[in-house]
C-alpha positions in Angstrom: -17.1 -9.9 -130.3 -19.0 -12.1 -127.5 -16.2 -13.8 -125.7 -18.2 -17.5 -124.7 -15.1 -18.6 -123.2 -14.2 -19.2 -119.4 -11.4 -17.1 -118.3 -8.7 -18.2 -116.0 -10.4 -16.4 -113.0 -13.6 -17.9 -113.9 -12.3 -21.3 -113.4 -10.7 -20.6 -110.6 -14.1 -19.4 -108.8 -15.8 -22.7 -110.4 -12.9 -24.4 -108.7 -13.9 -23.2 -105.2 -17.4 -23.1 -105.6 -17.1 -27.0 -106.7 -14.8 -27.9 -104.0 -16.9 -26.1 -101.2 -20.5 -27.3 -102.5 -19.0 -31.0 -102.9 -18.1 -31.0 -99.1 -21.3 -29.2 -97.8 -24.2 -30.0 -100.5 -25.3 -33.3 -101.5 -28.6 -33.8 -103.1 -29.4 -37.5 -102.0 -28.4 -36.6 -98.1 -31.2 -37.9 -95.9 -30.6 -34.6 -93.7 -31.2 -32.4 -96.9 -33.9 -34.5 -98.0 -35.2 -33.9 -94.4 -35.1 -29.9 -94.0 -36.7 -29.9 -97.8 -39.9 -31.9 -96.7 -40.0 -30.0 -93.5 -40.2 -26.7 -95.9 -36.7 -25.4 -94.9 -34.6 -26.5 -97.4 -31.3 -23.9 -96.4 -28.6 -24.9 -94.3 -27.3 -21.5 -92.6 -23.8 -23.0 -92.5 -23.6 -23.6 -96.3 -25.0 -20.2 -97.2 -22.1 -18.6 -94.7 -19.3 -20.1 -96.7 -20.8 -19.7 -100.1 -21.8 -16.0 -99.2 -19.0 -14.7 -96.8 -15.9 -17.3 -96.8 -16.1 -17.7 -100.9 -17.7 -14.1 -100.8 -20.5 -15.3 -103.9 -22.9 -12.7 -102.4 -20.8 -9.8 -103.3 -19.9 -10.9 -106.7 -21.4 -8.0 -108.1 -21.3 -5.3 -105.5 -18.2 -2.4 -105.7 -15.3 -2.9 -104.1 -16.1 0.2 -102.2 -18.9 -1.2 -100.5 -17.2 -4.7 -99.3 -18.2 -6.6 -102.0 -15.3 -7.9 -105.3 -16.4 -6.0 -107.6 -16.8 -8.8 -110.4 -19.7 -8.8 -113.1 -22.1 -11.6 -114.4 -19.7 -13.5 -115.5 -18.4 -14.5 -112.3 -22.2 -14.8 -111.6 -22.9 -17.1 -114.3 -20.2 -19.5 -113.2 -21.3 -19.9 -109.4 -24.9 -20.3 -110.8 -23.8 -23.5 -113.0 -22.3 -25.1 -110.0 -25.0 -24.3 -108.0 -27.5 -25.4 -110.7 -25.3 -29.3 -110.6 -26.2 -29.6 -107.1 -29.3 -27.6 -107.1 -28.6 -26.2 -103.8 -31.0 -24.4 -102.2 -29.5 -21.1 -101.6 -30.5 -16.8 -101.9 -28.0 -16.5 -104.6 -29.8 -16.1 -107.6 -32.8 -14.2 -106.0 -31.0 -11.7 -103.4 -27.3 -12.1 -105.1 -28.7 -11.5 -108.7 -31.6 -10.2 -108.8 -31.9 -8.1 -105.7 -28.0 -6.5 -105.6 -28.8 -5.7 -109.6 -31.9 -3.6 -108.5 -29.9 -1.7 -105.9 -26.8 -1.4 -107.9 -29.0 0.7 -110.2 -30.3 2.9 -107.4 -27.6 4.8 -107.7 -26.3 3.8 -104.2 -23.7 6.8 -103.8 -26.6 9.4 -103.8 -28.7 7.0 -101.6 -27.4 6.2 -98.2 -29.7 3.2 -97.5 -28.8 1.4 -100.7 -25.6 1.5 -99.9 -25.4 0.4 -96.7 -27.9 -2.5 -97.2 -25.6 -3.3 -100.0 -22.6 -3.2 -97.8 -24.7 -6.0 -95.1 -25.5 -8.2 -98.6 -22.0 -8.2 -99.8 -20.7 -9.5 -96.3 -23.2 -12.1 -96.4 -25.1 -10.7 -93.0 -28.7 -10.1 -95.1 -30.4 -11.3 -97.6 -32.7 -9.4 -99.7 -35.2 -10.6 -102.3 -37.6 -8.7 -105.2 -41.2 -9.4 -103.5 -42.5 -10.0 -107.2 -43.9 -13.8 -108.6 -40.7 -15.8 -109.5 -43.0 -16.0 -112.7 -42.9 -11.9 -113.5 -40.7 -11.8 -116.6 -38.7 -9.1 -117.8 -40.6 -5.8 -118.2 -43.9 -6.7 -116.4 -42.9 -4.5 -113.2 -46.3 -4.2 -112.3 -46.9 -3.4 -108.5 -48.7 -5.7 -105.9 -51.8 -5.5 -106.0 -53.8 -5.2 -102.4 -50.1 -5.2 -100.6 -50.0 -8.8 -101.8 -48.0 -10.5 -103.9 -47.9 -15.0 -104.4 -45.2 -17.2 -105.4 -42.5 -15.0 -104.5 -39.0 -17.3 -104.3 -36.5 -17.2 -101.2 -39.0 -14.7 -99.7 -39.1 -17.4 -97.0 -35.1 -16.9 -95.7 -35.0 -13.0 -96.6 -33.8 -10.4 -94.5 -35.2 -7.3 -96.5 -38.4 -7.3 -99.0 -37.9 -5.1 -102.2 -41.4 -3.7 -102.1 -42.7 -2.4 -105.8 -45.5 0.4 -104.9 -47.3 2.7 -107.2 -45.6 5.5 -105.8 -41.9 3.9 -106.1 -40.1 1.3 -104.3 -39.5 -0.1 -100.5 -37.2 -2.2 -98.9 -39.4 -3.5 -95.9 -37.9 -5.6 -93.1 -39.1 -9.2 -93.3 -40.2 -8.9 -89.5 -42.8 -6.1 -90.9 -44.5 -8.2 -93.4 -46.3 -11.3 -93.3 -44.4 -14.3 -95.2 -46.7 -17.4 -95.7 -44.7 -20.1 -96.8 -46.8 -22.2 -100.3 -46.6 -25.4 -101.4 -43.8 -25.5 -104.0 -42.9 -28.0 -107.0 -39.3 -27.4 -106.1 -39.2 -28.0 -102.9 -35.2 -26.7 -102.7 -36.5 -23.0 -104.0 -39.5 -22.3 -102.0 -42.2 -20.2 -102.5 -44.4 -17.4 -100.3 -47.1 -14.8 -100.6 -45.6 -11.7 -99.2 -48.0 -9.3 -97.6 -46.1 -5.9 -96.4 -49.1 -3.3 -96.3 -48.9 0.6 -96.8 -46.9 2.5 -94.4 -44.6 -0.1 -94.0 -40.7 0.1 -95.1 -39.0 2.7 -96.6 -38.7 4.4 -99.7 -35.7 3.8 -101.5 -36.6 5.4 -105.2 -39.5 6.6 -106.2 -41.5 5.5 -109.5 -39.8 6.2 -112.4 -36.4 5.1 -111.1 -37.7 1.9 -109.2 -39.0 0.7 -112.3 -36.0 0.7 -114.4 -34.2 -0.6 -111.6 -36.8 -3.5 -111.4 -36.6 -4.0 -115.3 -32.6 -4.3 -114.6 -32.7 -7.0 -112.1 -35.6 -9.2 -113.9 -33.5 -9.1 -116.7 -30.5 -10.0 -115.2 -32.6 -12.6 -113.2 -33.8 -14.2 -116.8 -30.4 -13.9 -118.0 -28.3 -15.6 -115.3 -31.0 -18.2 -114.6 -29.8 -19.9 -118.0 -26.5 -20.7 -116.7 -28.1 -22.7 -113.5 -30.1 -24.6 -116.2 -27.0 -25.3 -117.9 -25.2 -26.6 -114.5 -28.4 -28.5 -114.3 -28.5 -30.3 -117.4 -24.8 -31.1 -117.6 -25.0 -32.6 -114.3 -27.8 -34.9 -115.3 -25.8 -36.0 -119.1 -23.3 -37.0 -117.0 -25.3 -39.1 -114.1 -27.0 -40.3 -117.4 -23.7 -41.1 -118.9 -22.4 -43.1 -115.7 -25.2 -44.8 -114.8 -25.6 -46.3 -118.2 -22.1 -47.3 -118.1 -22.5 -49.4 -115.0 -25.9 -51.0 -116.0 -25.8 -54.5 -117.6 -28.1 -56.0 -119.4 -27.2 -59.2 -121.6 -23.8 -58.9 -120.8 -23.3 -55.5 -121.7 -23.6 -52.3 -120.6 -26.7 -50.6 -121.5 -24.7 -47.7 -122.8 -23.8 -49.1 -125.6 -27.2 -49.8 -126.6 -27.1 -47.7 -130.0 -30.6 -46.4 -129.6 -29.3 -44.9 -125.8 -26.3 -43.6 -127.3 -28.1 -42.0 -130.0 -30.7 -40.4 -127.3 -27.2 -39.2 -125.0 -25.7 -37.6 -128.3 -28.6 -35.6 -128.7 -28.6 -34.4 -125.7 -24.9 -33.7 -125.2 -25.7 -31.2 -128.5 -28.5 -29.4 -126.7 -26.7 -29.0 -123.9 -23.2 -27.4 -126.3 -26.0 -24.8 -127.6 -27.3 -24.3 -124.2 -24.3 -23.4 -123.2 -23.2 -20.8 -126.0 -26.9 -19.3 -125.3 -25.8 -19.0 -121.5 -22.5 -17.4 -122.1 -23.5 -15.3 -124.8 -26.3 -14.1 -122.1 -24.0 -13.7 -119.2 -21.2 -11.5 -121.3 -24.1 -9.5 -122.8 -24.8 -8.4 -119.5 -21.5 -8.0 -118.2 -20.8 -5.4 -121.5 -23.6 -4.0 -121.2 -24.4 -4.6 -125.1 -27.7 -2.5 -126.7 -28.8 -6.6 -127.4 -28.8 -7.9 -123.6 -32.9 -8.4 -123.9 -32.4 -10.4 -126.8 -29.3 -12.4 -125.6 -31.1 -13.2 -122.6 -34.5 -13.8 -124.4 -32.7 -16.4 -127.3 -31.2 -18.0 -123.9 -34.2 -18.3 -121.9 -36.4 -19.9 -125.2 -33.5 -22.5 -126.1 -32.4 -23.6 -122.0 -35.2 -23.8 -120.0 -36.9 -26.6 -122.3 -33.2 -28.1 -122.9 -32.9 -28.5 -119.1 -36.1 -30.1 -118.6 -35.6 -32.5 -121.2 -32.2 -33.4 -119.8 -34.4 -33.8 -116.1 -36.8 -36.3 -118.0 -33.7 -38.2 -120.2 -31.9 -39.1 -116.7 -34.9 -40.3 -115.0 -36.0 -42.4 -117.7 -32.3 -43.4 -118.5 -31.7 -44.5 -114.7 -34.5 -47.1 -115.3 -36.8 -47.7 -112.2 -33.7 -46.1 -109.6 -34.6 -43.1 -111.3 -38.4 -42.9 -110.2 -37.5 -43.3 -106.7 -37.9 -40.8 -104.1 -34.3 -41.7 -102.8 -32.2 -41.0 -105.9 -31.7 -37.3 -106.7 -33.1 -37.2 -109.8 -36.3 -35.7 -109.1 -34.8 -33.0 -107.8 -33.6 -31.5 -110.7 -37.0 -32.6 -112.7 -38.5 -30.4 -110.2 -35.9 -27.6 -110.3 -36.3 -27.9 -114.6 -40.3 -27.3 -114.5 -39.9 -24.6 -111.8 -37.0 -23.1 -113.9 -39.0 -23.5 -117.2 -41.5 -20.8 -116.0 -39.3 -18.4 -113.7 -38.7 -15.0 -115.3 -41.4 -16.0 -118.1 -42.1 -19.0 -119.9 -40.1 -20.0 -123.2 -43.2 -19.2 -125.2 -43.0 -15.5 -123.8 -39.0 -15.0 -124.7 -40.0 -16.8 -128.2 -42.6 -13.4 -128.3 -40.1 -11.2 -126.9 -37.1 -13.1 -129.5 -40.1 -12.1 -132.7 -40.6 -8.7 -131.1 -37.0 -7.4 -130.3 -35.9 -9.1 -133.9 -38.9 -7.5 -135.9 -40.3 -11.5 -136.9 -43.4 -12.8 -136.9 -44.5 -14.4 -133.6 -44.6 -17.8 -133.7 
């Protein structure tokens, strides 16, 4: 039976994930504010206590290679509080998505793996999938021309997982050329990633690289649901708050009954959402035959619930919330970018009708 409750451990790593992000990352910081429109949104320091001190980037590496040997549930969890501050930080893209690809390398028969899987878990390297952030599940298509666009965190990587006809590269990023895009979420940014023939070396060839791929896309698509989730709770709540302390005739706005109504919607999208998320995450971490449908149902039902929760608190914060200064735009931007990462919600609606034997919608 899926188990969509948070264990005692769980909460515990939320607890120190929350406590370190609260003293380190704050969206409406004029610094971070700063490094985002200068197009380097990270903050090394951050990513060195999330990744080494709290040791998030070896969440799902083996013990015997450094890292603690946890699964995606721990994932999930750091994800939502990373998701309520949308902190711009490797985790889902070299954390997630690039340790699952290795992990299914086979790393005991293949020295390199492990050892670059030892440097991620330590928090020394980071190492992203050069694919679009938009490649969903099971499109593991290589780059064509040596080229590849939109490809997330490719910008602050260490070590380029290279998809080629022929198999699969890990390229140093001083080897490839990384031109930085003009994202909508300015706290993930994007690059096209050229790292030509000849360059890197081959870490599986094509049959395994693909599955291995398919593995970390999915758990990509997955996990991204519980970031959505952090995201949407944390903008109920500013919601909540704000409409609480707003007066209008004497009262607060909140208990306007046509604001409430629009809050208690919301607050039941976002109890679904969550179900959706967890039952994605432990899908993952059982490995259960129905992962690619967990994490299809949870992509389709939370990226348009977090958007929708992005457009509720800007239009619920009243003219505050259109300004540049107050953070909501921030996680406006982080929904849309969300809502197409790993496929689009009308793609895991396909994938929901295919994997279920229904008709398409």
């Amino acid at each position: 039976m899926t188990d969509l409750l948070y264990g005692e451990a769980e909460e515990d790593l939320r607890a120190s994930v929350r406590s370190l992000l609260a003293a380190r990352s704050d969206p409406a910081a004029a610094a971070s504010a700063g490094r985002e429109e200068a197009g380097d949104p990270y903050d090394p320091a951050l990513w060195r206590a999330l990744a080494g001190g709290a040791g998030a980037a070896g969440l799902l590496v083996p013990e015997e290679y450094g890292g603690q040997g946890a699964g995606p549930r721990e994932a999930a969890v750091v994800l939502e509080e990373l998701g309520r501050t949308v902190t711009p930080a490797p985790f889902l893209t070299s954390s997630v998505v690039a340790t699952t690809v290795l992990l299914a390398l086979d790393p005991d028969r293949r020295r390199p793996v492990g050892r670059l899987l030892e440097d991620l878990a330590a928090g020394e390297r980071t190492a992203v999938l050069a694919l679009p952030l938009s490649t969903p599940p099971g499109a593991t298509t290589a780059p064509s021309q040596g080229r590849v666009t939109a490809v997330a965190d490719a910008v602050a990587a260490d070590v380029l997982l290279v998809p080629r006809a022929d198999g699969l590269y890990a390229v140093d990023a001083a080897e490839a050329r990384v031109e930085p895009c003009t994202p909508l979420d300015l706290t993930r940014p994007l690059a096209a990633v050229s790292a030509p023939d000849g360059t890197g070396t081959r870490i599986a060839a094509a049959g395994p690289a693909a599955d291995a791929v398919g593995r970390g896309l999915l758990a990509g698509a997955a996990l991204l649901a519980s970031e959505q989730l952090g995201l949407a709770e944390w903008c109920l709540e500013a919601a909540v708050a704000h409409t609480r302390e707003r007066h209008q005739f004497n009262r607060p706005v909140g208990s306007f009954q046509a604001l409430k109504h629009r809050m208690a919607r919301l607050w039941l999208e976002l109890v679904s959402a969550r179900a959706a998320a967890r039952a994605a995450a432990d899908a993952l971490a059982t490995g259960a035959e129905d992962a690619p449908l967990a994490a299809a149902v949870a992509q389709a039902y939370c990226s348009p619930a977090a958007v929708r929760a992005a457009e509720e608190c800007v239009q619920l914060h009243g003219g505050i919330g259109m300004t540049w200064e107050h953070p909501a735009h921030r996680y406006l931007k982080r929904a849309k970018a969300d809502e197409i990462a790993f496929g689009t919600p009308g793609r895991h609606r396909q994938e929901v009708a295919r994997l279920t034997g229904l008709d398409a919608p």
